[in-house]
C-alpha positions as CSV (number, residue, x, y, z in Angstrom):
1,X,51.2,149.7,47.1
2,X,51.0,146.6,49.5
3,X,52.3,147.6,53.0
4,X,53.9,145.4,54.9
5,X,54.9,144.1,58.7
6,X,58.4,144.5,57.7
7,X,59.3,147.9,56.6
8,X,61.9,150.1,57.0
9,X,61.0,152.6,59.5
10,X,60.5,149.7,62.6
11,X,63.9,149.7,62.6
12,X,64.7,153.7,63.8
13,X,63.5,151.9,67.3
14,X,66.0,148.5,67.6
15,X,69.1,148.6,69.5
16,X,72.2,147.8,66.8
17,X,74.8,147.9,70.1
18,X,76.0,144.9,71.7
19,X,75.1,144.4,75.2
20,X,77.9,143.9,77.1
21,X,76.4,143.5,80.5
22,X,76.0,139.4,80.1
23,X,79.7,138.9,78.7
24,X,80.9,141.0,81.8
25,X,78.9,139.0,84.6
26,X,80.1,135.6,82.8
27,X,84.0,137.4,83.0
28,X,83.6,138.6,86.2
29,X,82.6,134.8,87.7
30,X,85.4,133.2,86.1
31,X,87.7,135.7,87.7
32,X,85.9,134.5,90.8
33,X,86.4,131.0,90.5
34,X,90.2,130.8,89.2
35,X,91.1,133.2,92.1
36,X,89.7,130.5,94.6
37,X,91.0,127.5,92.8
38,X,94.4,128.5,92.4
39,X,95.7,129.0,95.9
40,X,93.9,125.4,95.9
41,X,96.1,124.3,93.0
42,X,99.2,125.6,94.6
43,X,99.1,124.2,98.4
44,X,101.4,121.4,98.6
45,X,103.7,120.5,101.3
46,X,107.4,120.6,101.0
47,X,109.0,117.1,101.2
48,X,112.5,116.0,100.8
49,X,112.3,112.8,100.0
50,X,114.8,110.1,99.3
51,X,116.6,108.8,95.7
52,X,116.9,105.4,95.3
53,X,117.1,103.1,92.1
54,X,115.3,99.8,91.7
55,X,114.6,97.4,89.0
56,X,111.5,96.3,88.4
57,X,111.0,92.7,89.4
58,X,109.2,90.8,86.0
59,X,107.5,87.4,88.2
60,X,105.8,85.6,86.0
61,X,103.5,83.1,88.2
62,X,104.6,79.7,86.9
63,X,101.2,77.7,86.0
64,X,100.9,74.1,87.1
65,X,98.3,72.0,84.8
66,X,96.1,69.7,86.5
67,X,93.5,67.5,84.6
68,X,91.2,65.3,85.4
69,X,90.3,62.2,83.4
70,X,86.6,60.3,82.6
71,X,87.3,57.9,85.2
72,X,88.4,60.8,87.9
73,X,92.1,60.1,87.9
74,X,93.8,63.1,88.5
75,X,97.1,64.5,86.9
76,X,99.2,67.1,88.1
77,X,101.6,68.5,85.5
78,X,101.2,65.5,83.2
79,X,102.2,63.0,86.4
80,X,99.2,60.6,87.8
81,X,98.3,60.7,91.6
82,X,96.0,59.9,94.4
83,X,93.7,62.2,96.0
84,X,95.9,62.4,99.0
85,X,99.1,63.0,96.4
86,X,96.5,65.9,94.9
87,X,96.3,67.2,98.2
88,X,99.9,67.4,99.5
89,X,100.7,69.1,96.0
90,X,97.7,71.8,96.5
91,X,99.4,72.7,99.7
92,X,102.8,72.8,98.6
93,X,101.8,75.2,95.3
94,X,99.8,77.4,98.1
95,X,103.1,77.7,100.0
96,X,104.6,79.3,97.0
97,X,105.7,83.0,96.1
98,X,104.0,84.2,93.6
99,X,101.3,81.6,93.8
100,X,101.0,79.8,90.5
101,X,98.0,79.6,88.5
102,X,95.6,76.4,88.7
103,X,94.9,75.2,84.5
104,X,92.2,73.3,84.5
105,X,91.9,70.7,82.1
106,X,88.8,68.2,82.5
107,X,87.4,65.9,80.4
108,X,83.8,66.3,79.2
109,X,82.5,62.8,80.4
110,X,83.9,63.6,83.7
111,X,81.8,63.8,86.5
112,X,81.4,67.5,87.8
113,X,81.7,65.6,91.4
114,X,84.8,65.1,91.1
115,X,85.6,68.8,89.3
116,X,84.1,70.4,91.7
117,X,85.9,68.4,94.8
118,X,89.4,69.4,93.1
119,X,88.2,73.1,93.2
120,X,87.4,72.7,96.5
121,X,90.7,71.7,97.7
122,X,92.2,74.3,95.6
123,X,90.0,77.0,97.1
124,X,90.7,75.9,100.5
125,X,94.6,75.9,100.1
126,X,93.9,79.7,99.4
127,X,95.0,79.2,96.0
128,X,93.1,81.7,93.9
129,X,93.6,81.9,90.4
130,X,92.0,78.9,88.7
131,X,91.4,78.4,85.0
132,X,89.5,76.3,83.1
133,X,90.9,75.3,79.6
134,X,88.7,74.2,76.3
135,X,89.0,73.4,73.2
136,X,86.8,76.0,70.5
137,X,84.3,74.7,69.0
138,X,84.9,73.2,65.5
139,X,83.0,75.4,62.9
């Protein structure tokens, strides 16, 4: 007969009980830790504070559409004017509550000159929400 490493009477000399040691510590800790959290969890200062009913106010920001031709004439909400016209309208729009947003239209020959001096003015006005709006690309 072949002996081998794994017989039978190795075994008389293993342990077959769990040890319960480990599972105790890792109880024991988490008694710890909720017993400090909780008085955590609880503290909280009495406040009586007031009722009161409101509606929610739904402002949409208007939007004003300015575009800017190939030969730098400007148009504010479909209507032609001068840069000084531009100018007085920028300042009246900042003036407003809720600002409105700035749409963008300009056309692709247009000189970025000009683009960039009507964001400038819109910028300075404190006007902050500009947007620029293209076609997509035909496919």
């Amino acid at each position: 007969m072949a002996t081998s490493s794994f017989s039978s009477d190795d075994d008389d000399g293993l342990m077959t009980e769990i040890n319960m040691t480990p599972l105790v510590d890792v109880m024991l800790v988490l008694l710890i830790v909720f017993m400090v959290t909780i008085p955590v969890l609880n503290h909280a200062v009495k406040v009586n504070l007031p009722q009161a009913t409101s509606q929610p106010q739904d402002l949409q920001p208007t939007h004003i559409d300015v575009s800017v031709q190939a030969d730098g004439t400007v148009y504010w909400n479909k209507q032609a004017m001068s840069a000084e016209q531009v100018k007085a309208a920028i300042a009246t729009a900042a003036k407003q509550s809720p600002q409105p947003e700035i749409h963008l239209y300009a056309d692709r020959a247009v000189r970025y000159e000009a683009v960039a001096d009507l964001m400038s003015d819109v910028q300075a006005s404190g006007l902050t929400k500009i947007g620029f709006v293209t076609q997509p690309a035909t496919q």
